[in-house]
N, C-alpha and C positions, 0 to 999 in steps of 0.2 A: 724349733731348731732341728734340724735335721741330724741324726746319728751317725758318728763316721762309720764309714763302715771298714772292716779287717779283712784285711786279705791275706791267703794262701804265700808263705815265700817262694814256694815252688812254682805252683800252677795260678791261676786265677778264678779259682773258687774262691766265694767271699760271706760273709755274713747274712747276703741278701739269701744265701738257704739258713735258715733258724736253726738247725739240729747242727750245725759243720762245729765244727772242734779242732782244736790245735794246739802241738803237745810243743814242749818248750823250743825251739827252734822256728816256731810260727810258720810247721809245716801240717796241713788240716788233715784228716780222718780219710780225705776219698784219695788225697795221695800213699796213705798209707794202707788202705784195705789194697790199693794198685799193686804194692811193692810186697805183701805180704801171703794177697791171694790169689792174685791171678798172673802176675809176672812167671813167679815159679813155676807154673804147668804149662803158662802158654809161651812164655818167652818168645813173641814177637812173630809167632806162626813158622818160628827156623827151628831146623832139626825134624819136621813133623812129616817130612816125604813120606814113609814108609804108612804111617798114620790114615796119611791120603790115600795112600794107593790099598790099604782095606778098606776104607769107608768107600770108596769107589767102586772097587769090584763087587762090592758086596751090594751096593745097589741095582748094577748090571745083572747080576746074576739074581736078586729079587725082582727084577722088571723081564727077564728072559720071556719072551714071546707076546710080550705085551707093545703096543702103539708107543707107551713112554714110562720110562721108569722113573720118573720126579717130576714133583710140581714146582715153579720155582717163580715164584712173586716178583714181579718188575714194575716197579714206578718209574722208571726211568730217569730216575738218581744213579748218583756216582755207583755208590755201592751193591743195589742190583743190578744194574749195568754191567760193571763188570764179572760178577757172578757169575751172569750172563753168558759171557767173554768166558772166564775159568769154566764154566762146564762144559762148553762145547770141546773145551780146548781138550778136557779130560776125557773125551767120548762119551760122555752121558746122553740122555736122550729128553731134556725135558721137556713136556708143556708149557709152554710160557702164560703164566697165570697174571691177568690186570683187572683189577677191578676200580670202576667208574663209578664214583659218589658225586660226581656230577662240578667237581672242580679240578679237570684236569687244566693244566698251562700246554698250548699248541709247543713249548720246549720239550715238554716232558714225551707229548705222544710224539714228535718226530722221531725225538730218541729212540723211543720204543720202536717203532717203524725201523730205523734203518739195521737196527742190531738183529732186526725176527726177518727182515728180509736177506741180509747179508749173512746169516745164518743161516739160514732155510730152514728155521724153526716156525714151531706151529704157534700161535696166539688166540688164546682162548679169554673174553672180554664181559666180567658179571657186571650190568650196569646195575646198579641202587635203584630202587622208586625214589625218585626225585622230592615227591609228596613229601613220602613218610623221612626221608634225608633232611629235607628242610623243617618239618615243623620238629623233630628231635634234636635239630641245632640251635633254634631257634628257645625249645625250651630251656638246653645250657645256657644262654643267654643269661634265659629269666632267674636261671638258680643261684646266679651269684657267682658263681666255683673258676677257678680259674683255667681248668681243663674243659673246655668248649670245644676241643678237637676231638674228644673222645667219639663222638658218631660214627666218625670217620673211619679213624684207626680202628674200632669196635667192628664195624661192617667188612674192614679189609680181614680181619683175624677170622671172625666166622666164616663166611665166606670161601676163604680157603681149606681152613680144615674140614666145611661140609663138600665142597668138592672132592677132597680126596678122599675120603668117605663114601660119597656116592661111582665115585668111580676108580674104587680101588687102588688108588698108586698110596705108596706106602711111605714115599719120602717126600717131605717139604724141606726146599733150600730156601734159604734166606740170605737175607744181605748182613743182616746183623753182625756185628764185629769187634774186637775189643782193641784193633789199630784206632779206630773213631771214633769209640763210644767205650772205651776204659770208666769213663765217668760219664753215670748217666744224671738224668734230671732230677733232683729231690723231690721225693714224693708230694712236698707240698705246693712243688708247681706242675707235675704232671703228675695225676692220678692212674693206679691202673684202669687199663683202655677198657680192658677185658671182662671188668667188674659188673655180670647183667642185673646184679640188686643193686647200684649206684644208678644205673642207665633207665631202670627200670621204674625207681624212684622219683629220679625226675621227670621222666618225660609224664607219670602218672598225674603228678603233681603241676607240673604248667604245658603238656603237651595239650593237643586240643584233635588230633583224627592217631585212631588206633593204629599200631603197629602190624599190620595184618604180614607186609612178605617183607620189614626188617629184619634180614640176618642178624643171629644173634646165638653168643659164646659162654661160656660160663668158666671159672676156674678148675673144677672140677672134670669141666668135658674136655678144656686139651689137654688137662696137669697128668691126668689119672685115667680116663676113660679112653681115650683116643691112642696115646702113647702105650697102656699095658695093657689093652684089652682088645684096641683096634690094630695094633702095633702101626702105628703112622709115626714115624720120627721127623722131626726137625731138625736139622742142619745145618749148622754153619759153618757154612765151607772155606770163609775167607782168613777162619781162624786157623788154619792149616797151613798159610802161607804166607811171606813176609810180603803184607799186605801194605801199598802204601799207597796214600788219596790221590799225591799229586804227578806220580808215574803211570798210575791209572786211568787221571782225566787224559793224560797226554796220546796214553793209547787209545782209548774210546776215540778220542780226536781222531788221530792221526788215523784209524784203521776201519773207522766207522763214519768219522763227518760229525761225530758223537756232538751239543753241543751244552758248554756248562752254565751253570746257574747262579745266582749271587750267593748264597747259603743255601746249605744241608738243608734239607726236606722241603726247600722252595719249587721242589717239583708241581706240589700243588696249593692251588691258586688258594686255597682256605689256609692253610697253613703258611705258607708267605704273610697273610692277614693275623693271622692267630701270633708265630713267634715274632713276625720281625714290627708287630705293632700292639695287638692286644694285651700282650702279655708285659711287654716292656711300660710300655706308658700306663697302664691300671693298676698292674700289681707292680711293676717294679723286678720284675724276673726278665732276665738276659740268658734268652738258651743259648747264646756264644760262651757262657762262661765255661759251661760242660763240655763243649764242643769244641773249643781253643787248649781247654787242659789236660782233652785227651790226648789232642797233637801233638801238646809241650810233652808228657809223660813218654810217649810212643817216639820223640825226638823226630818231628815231623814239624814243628811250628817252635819259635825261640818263644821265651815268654814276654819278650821287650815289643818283635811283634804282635803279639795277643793283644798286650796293654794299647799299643797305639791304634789297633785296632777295635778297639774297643773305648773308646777316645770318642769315635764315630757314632753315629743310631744307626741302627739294622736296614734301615730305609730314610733317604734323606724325604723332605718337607713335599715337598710334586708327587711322589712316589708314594707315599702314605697316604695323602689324600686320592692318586688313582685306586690304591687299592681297597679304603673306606668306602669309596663310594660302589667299585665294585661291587665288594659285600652287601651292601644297601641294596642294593639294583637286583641283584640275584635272589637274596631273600625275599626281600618285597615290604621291607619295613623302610619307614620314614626316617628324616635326620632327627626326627625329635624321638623314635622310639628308640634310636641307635644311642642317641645320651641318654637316656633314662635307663637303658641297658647297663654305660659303664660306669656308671652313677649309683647304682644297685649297691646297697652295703656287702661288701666282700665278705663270702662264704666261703667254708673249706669244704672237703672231702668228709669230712668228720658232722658234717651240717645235715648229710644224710644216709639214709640206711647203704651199707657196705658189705662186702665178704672179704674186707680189711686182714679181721682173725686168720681165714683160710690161708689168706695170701703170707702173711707172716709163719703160719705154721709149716705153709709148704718150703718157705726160701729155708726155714730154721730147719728142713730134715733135709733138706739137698744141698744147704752147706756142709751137712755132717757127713753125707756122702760122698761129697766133690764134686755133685753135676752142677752149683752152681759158684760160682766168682765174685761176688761185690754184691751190685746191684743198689737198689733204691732203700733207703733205712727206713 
């Protein structure tokens, strides 16, 4: 028999994360770390002008005589997109940074296309080894875990930070934002990306050709090395402003041709595979739930729609098997290695070697600080 499962009265966070908790009004733990620790400083990105207008000049004036004074990551999602949109607006000068793991959706590059042309920004494009991309996803596969997207996101993180790095710009923008991601994914359905003794682990243990030119990141190198010793900051700039998804897609639209996508991060083509199929149907984890209850909290989505959106699968029946078979075709595995894949006894993060500890240590001293807000328990 299957166990009912409990839901958030507020949001629609629910039981299917194991650690969520709920204090007697059957309101859970990530609606109240919202209300208690990030609400208060950020308040919805209003009030923060003056905020804006130092972090800005202050970049201007650290990029003074330089080609560009920020790097600024676009997948051509809503929320780098229009990042994208908000820096130009502010006079900034960024590089437009994209990196190609080899699953881009022809949505995603026009996007990026039409915003670096009608900007007259410059696009600077890291493609991945295709090789060493595939046999590192391939051995997620075999480990059981249910973070298989790790390669990806792992390749996008270093990647950039060694860019700015090698060529001195000192600020990385991001899309990151707490309008749409107030509540992020519990730890035990997305692991950090970032973690190179997890990636490392695995790919040792079922990869099969060495990782010769995989970029690769470590906790330590952006937490602490790169931020106080390289002074490279990251930025998010959308938390500056009252930031909201669905006045945003409108503009992208209307000012760009911009065009939108079914869900958050279905930019690309691994990742439309991963949340709106692998993850729902094997484990049982819905990244709409974090995704919808950010909206409801940020009073962007009601929760009666959430629910009835969520009524629905991520991908109806046609559309899951185009995109199975995709995956198939691109890796280069069989329909019978791809069940044997989901068939795998489910592993956690915990199944192999981690810098889990560091990770905990570091969120527990910059909560005490303030640099950071919520996040993953």
């Amino acid at each position: 028999m299957t166990k009912e499962l409990k839901r958030c009265t507020r949001c629609v966070m629910d039981t299917t994360d194991t650690l969520i908790t709920f204090d007697s009004d059957g309101v859970c733990d990530h609606c109240r770390t919202f209300e208690t620790s990030i609400l208060p400083s950020w308040n919805f990105g209003k009030g923060k002008t003056e905020e804006l207008r130092k972090i800005t000049d202050k970049i201007k004036l650290d990029g003074h005589g330089k080609n560009y004074d920020c790097l600024l990551g676009l997948s051509g999602g809503v929320d780098s997109s229009y990042l994208c949109y908000l820096a130009h607006r502010l006079g900034l000068r960024p590089l437009i940074f994209h990196v190609d793991a080899g699953w881009n959706t022809k949505i995603a590059v026009n996007n990026i296309e039409k915003l670096v042309d009608k900007l007259n920004l410059d696009l600077y494009t890291e493609v991945i080894n295709w090789e060493e991309m595939r046999d590192l996803q391939i051995a997620f596969f075999k480990s059981g875990v249910s973070h298989i997207d790790t390669p990806q996101d792992h390749a996008f993180f270093a990647t950039m930070y060694r860019f700015a790095e090698q060529n001195n710009i000192r600020y990385i923008l991001t899309g990151a934002n707490y309008s749409t991601e107030c509540i992020r994914n519990p730890i035990e359905w997305m692991y950090y990306q970032s973690d190179s003794a997890q990636l490392t682990d695995i790919h040792r243990r079922f990869g099969k050709i060495p990782l010769k030119t995989f970029p690769q990141t470590n906790i330590l190198r952006h937490k602490i090395l790169l931020p106080y010793y390289k002074k490279i900051k990251v930025i998010d700039l959308l938390n500056y402003i009252d930031y909201q998804k669905e006045l945003a897609w409108q503009l992208l639209e209307e000012s760009f041709g911009w065009a939108r996508y079914e869900q958050k991060h279905f930019e690309s083509a691994f990742t439309r595979f991963y949340e709106g199929y692998w993850l729902t149907k094997r484990f049982g984890f819905d990244v709409r739930k974090p995704q919808f209850s950010s909206l409801i909290l940020t009073g962007q989505l009601s929760r009666d729609e959430a629910l009835r959106r969520l009524m629905k699968s991520p991908l109806d029946k046609d559309t899951e098997k185009r995109e199975v078979d995709f995956v198939k075709n691109k890796l280069g595995i069989s329909t019978s290695q791809f069940d044997e894949f989901f068939h795998l006894p489910k592993k956690s993060y915990k199944d192999y070697k981690s810098q889990e500890y560091i990770y905990r240590l570091g969120a527990y001293a910059q909560k005490l600080i303030g640099l950071q807000k919520g996040g993953k328990r």
